[in-house]
N, C-alpha and C positions, 0 to 999 in steps of 0.2 A: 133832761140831761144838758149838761153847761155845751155850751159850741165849741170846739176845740178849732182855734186860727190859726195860722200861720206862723203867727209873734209867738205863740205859746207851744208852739212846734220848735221852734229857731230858739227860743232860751229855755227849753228842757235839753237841747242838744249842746247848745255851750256851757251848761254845767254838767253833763255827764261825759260827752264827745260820744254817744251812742249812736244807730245811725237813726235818721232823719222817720224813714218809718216805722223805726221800732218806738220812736219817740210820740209816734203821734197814737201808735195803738194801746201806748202804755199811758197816755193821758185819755183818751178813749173809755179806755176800761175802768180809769181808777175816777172820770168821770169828773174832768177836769184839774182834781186835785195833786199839786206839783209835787209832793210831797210824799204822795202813795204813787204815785207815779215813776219818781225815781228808785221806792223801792222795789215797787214791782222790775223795774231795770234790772237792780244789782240780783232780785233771784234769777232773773234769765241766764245770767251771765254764764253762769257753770255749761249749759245747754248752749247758748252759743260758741264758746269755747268749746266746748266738744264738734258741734260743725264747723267751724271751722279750723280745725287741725287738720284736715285732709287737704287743702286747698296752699296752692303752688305757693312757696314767697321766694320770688326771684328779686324783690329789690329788696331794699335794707340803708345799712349804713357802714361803715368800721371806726370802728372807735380806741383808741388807745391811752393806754396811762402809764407813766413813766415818772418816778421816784426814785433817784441816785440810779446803782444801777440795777434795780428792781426793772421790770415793765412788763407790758402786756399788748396786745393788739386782737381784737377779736372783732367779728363778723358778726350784727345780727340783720336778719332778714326779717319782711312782710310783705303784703302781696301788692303794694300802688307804692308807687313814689310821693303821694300826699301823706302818707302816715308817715312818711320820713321829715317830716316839717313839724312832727305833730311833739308839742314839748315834753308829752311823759314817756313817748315812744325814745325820745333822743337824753334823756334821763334815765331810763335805764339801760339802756346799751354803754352810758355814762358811767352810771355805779357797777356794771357786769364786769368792764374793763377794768375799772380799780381792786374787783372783789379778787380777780385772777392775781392779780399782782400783789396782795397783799396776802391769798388764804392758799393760794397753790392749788387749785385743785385739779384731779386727774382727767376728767374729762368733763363733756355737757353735762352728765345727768348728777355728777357730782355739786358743779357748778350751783345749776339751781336749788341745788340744797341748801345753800348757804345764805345765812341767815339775812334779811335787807326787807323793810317795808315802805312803800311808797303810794303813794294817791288812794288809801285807805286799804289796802292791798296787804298783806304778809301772812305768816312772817318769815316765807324765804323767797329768795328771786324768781323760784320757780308761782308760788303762790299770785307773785306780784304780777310776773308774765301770762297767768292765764286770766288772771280781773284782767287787765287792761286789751286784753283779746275779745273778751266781754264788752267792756266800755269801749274800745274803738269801733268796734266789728269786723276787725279783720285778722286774720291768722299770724303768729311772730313767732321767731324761733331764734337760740341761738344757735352760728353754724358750726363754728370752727374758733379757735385761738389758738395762741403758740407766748409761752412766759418767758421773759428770759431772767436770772439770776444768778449767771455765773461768774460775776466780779467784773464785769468787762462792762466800759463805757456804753450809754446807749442814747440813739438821736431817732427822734419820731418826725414824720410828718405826713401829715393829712390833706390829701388834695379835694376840696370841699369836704365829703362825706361817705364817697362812694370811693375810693383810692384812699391808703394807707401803708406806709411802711415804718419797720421800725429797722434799726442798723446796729449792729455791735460792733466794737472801735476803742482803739487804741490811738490817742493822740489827739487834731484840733477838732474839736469841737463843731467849729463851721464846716470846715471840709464835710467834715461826717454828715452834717445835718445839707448840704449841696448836694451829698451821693445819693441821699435819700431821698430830692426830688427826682434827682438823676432815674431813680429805680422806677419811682413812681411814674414816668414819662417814656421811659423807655423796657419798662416792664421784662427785665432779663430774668431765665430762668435758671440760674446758679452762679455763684460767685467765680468759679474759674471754668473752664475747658473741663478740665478734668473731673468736675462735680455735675456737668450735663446727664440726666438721666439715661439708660443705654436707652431704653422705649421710645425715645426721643430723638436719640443720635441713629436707630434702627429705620424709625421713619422716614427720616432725612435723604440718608440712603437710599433706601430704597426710591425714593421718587428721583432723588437726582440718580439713580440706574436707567427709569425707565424713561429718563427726559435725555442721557446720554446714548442709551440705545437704538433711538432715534435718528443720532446723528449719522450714520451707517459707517464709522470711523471703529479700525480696529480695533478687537479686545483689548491692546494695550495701552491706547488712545482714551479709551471709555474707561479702565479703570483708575487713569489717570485726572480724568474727567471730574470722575464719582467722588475721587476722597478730597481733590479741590473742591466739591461742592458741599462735602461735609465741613473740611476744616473751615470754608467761608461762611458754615451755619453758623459752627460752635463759636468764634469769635463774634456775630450779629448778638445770640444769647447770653453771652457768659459777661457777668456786670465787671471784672477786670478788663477784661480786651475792649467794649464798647468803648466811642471815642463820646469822652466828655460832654456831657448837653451847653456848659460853660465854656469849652476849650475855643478860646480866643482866635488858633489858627483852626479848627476845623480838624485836628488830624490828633493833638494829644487823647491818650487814653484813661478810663478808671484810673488803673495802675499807674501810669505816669502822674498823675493830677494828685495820688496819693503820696507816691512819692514827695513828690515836690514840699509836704504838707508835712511831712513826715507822720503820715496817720498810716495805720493799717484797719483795714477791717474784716474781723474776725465772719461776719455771716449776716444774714438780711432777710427780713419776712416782707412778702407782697400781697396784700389782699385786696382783690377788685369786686367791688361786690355782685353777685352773682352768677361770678365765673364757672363755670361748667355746670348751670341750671337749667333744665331747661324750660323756658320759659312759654305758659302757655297764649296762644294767638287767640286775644276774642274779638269778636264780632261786634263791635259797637254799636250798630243799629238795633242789632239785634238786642243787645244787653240794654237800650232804650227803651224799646216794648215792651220788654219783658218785667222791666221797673213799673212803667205806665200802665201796663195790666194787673199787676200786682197792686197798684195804688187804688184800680177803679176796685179790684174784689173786696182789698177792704176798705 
């Protein structure tokens, strides 16, 4: 039986991206030949992909595409922040965002139906998404998107890969596209006062009640208190009222800044990735031996 080394571990893994041990057992068994080797990879695949669907993916990326005033902005997720560098993982979260924006579809499992082949993959986004789950080795999902196509201007911007918004807007163009680092920076949760969720505006409350009650200052005192401490939430959330991240003096707001601009904007998506995931805590050492032991069995 041929000796299987390290070099021939290290270039079955950069032509397939599988992971490093499944690379060496699959040249092991096919008995050094590079060729039965990668086949034997792509039958795993299916079986891989099946284990790993169950397994957390709190990181990802957002990606967006934006065509006059078509657009899209969607979340996909996997479970390390190295598969997020990895260029078929960052290609198709690529074409997922164009395919929204172009075929409209209703939700996730719609989405991956729709027809897209990549790195020998199809022949739809869903097909492509579970090979390269396969070929990476790690679990990827799409989470979430939001299209927009209602005749209204639109400005995107991505901060790295992990932050993303997109802006609808009436009027300059820069402004628009300023508001939308503006969003991404200062991450507000509704466009005015009035669009703050009540679950939101209920929690608020309530903690500024029990942070007033404290103060042992009369009932009328505390509920004076309480709704100053709500109305000083909803103007910190609400991306109107926030004071400009550009505003020269420190004190102009959204609104004002739009003003000035004469832009109005109609509404705003924010995706951070991995926001209310919960992500799980591993043990590094641990997840070291656990490798090193699995390397000696096989």
């Amino acid at each position: 039986m041929a000796a299987i080394t390290a070099s021939m571990v290290a270039e079955l893994r950069a032509k397939t991206d599988a992971p490093m041990m499944e690379c060496k057992k699959a040249l092991t068994e096919a008995g050094g030949d590079f060729d039965k080797a990668e086949e034997l990879l792509r039958v795993k695949l299916g079986s891989k992909a099946g284990k790993a669907a169950s397994r957390i993916t709190a990181e990802g990326v957002v990606a967006a595409a934006v065509e006059g005033t078509t657009g899209a902005i969607l979340e996909v997720n996997c479970e390390t922040d190295f598969v997020t560098k990895n260029d078929s993982f960052l290609a198709l979260a690529k074409a997922a965002a164009e395919l929204i924006a172009k075929s409209n579809p209703a939700d996730v499992t719609a989405l991956g139906a729709l027809p897209y082949s990549q790195d020998g993959f199809g022949p739809t986004l869903e097909d492509v998404r579970k090979g390269l789950v396969g070929k990476i080795g790690e679990n990827m999902s799409f989470r979430r998107f939001k299209r927009y196509a209602s005749g209204g201007k639109l400005a995107s911007y991505l901060h790295g890969t992990r932050i993303g918004v997109i802006v609808e807007f009436d009027g300059d163009e820069v402004a628009a596209k300023d508001v939308a680092m503006h969003v991404a920076a200062m991450k507000p949760v509704s466009l005015s006062a009035s669009d703050v969720p009540a679950t939101l505006i209920e929690k608020e409350r309530s903690v500024a009640a029990l942070k007033a009650a404290e103060s042992g200052k009369p009932a009328d005192i505390v509920t004076k208190m309480v709704e100053g401490s709500v109305q000083k939430y909803l103007k910190e959330v609400s991306l109107l009222n926030q004071v400009f991240v550009k505003a020269a003096d420190g004190k102009q707001t959204v609104e004002q800044y739009l003003k000035s601009t004469n832009t109005t904007v109609k509404g705003f998506t924010l995706y951070v990735v991995g926001e209310g995931i919960e992500k799980k805590v591993d043990d590094f050492a641990a997840e070291v031996a656990a490798q090193v032991a699995a390397a000696k069995g096989g």
